[in-house]
C-alpha positions as CSV (number, residue, x, y, z in Angstrom):
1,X,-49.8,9.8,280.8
2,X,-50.4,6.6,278.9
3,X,-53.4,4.3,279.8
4,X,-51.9,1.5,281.6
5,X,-53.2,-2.1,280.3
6,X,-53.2,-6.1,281.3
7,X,-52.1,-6.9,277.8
8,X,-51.5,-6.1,274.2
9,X,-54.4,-5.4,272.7
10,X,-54.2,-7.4,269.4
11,X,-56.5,-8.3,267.1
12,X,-54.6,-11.1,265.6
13,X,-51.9,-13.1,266.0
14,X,-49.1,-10.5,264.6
15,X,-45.5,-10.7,262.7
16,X,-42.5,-9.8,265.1
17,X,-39.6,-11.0,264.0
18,X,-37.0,-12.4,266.2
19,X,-32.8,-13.3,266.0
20,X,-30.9,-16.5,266.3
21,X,-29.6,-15.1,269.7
22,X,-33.2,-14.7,271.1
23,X,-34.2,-18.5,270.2
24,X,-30.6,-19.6,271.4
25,X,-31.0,-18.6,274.9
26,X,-35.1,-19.2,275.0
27,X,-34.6,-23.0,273.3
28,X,-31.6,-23.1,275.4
29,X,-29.9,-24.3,272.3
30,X,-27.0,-24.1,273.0
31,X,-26.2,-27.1,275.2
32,X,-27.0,-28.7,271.6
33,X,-24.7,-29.3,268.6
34,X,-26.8,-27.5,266.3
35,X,-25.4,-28.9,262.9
36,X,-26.0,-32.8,263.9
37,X,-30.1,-31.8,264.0
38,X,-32.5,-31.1,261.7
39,X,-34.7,-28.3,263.0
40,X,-38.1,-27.1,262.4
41,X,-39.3,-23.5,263.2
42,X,-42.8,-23.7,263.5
43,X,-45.0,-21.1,263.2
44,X,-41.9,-19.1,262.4
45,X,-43.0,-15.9,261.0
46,X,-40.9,-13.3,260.0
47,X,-37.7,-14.5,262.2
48,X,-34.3,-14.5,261.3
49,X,-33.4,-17.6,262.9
50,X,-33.4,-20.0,259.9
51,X,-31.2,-17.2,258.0
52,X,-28.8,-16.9,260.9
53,X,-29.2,-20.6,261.7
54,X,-28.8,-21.8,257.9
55,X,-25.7,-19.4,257.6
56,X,-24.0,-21.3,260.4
57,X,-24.2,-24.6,258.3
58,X,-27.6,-25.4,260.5
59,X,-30.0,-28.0,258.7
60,X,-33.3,-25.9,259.1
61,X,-36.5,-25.4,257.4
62,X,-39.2,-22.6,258.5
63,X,-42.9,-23.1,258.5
64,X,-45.6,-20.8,258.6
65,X,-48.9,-20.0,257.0
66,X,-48.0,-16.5,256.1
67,X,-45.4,-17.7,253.5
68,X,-47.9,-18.1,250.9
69,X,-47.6,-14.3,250.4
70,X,-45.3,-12.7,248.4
71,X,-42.3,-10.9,250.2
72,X,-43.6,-7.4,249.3
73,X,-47.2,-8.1,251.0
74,X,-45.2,-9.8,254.0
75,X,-42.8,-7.0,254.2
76,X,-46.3,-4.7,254.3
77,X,-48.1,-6.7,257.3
78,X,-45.2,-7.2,259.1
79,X,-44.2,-3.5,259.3
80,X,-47.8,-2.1,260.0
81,X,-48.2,-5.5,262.6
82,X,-44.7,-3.5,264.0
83,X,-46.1,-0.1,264.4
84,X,-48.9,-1.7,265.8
85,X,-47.0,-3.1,268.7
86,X,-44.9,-0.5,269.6
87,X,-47.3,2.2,269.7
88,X,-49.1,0.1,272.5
89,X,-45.6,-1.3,274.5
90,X,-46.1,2.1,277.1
91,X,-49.3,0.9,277.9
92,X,-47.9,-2.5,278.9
93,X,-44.5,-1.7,279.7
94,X,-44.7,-3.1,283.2
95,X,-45.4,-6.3,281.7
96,X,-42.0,-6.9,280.3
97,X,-38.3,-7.0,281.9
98,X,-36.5,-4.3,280.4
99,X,-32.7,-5.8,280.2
100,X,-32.4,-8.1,277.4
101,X,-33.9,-4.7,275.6
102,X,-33.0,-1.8,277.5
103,X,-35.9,0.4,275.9
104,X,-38.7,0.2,273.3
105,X,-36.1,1.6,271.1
106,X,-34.1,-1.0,271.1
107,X,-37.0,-3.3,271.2
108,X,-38.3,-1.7,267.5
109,X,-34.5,-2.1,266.5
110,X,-33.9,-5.6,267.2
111,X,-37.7,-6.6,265.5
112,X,-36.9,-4.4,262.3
113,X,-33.5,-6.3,262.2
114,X,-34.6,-9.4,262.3
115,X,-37.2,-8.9,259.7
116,X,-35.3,-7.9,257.4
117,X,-33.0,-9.9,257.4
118,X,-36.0,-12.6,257.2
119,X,-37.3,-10.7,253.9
120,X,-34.5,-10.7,252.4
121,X,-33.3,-14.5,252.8
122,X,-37.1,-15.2,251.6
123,X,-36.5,-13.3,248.3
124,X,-33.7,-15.5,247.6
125,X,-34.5,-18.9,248.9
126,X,-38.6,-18.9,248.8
127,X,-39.7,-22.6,249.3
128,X,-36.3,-24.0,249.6
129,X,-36.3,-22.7,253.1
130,X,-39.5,-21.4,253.9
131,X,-42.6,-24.0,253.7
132,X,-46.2,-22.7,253.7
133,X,-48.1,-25.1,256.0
134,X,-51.0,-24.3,257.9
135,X,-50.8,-25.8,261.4
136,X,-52.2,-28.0,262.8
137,X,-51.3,-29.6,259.6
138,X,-48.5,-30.1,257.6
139,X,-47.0,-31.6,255.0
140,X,-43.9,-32.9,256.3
141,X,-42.7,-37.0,257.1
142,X,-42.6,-38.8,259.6
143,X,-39.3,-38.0,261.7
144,X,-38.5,-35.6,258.7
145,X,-36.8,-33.2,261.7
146,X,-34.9,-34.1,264.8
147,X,-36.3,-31.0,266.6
148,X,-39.2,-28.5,266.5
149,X,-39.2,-25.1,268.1
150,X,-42.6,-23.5,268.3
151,X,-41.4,-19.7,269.1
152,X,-44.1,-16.6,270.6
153,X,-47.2,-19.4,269.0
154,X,-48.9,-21.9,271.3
155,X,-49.8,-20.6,274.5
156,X,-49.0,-16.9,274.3
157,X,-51.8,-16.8,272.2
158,X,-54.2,-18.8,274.3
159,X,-57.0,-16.6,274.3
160,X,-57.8,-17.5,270.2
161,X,-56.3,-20.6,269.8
162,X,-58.1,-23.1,271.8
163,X,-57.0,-26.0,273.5
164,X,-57.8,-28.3,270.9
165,X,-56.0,-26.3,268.4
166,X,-52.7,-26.8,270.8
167,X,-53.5,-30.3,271.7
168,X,-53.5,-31.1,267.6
169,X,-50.6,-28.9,266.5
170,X,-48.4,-30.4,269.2
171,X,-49.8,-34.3,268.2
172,X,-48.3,-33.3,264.4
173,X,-45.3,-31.8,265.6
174,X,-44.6,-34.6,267.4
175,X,-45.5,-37.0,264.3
176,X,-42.3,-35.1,262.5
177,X,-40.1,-35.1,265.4
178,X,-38.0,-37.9,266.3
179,X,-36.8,-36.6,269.7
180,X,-39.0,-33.7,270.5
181,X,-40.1,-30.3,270.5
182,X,-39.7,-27.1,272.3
183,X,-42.2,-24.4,272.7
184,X,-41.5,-20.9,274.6
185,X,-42.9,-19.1,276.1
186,X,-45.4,-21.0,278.5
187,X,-47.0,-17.8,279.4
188,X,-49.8,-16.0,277.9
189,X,-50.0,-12.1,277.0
190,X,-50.8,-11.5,280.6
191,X,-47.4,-13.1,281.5
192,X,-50.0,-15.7,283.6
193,X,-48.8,-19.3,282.4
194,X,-51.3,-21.1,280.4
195,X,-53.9,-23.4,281.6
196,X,-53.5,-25.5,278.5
197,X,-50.3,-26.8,280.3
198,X,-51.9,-28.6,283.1
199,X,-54.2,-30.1,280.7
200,X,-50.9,-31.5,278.3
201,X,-49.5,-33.0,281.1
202,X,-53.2,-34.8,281.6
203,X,-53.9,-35.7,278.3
204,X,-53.5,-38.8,277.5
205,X,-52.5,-37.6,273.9
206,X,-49.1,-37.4,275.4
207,X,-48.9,-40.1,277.8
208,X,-46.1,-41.9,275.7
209,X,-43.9,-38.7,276.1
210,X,-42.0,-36.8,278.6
211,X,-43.3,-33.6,279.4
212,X,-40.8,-30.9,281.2
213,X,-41.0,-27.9,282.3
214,X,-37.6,-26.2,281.9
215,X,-36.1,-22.6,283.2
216,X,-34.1,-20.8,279.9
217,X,-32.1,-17.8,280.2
218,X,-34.3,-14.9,278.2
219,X,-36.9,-13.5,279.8
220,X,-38.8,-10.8,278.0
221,X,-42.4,-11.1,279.5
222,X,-42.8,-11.0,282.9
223,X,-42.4,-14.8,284.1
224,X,-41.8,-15.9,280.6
225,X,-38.2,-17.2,281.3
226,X,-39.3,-21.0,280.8
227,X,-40.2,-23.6,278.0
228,X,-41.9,-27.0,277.9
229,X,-40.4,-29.5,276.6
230,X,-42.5,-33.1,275.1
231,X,-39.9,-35.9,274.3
232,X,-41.1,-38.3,272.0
């Protein structure tokens, strides 16, 4: 019987890719008309969405550190990051909900979809699509995008990246928003919400926004089925 444990046991922030349906229903995206925004996917990793999205006629650029890599070395990390993963999920199993995937199978499925799809829209389109930025900086303009999704980043990691790290990638994001951005889950790799969103909604970094808390329909991790949402 498999050692049953509070969390994945990760040694870095990891590559899982995820699908335009995923960040539909956990942006709730689609009470939007998607083609009269201009999205950022920050943080976006080795995701499909801005394939899927861009297909669709969607305005959307994805940013992430990791894109500085070629696609071969990407492909490499992302794969091993995916073995990595799923060799662990019956330890944690408990901590999930098991009918968006019915099984770890279908799990591994879905992430090795998405992923390659990813690496092979990166072959083609490189920087055209995919920026490298390194949060909490970037390179964009003011108001460049109408709306920034943060996806599986802030918060789920909050055990490595500290508050202040959150408080300044969410100040830039922000800065190249003009109406606001949406970050899921609120939940850390326990599946316990994280602290750092009682101290967002008492900083007084964000006191010119609206801050809500919003109920989305995916739910993966236990008590994961909600975002925040900052309005500038």
């Amino acid at each position: 019987m498999s050692e049953i444990k509070d969390k994945l046991d990760l040694k870095e922030i990891v590559l899982l890719g995820r699908t335009y349906d995923e960040y539909v229903k956990a942006f709730n995206l689609d009470g939007l008309t998607l083609k009269d925004e201009r999205l950022l996917d920050a943080a976006s990793g080795v995701s499909s969405f801005a394939f899927e999205a861009a297909m669709q006629g969607i305005d959307i650029t994805a940013a992430d550190r990791i894109y500085s890599l070629s696609a071969r070395d990407i492909e490499a990390k992302c794969a091993k990051d995916l073995d990595i993963v799923m060799a662990q999920m019956p330890t944690v199993a408990h901590l999930y909900k098991w009918e968006y995937f019915r099984d770890v199978e279908s799990l591994k499925a879905a992430r090795s979809r998405a992923y390659r799809l990813f690496i092979e829209d990166f072959q083609r389109q490189g920087g055209s699509r995919y920026v490298t930025c390194e949060f909490p900086i970037t390179g964009f303009s003011d108001n460049q995008f109408t709306i920034t999704l943060i996806s599986h980043f802030l918060f789920l990691y909050d055990d490595r990246l500290d508050y202040e790290f959150h408080r300044q990638t969410l100040t830039e994001c922000l800065r190249i928003s003009s109406k606001e951005i949406r970050i899921f889950p609120i939940v850390n790799l326990k599946g316990e919400q994280s602290p750092y969103i009682e101290k967002i909604f008492a900083d007084e970094a964000f006191s010119d926004c609206t801050i809500s808390i919003q109920p989305v329909g995916y739910e993966f991790i236990n008590n994961g089925s909600r975002m925040c949402v900052i309005s500038v």
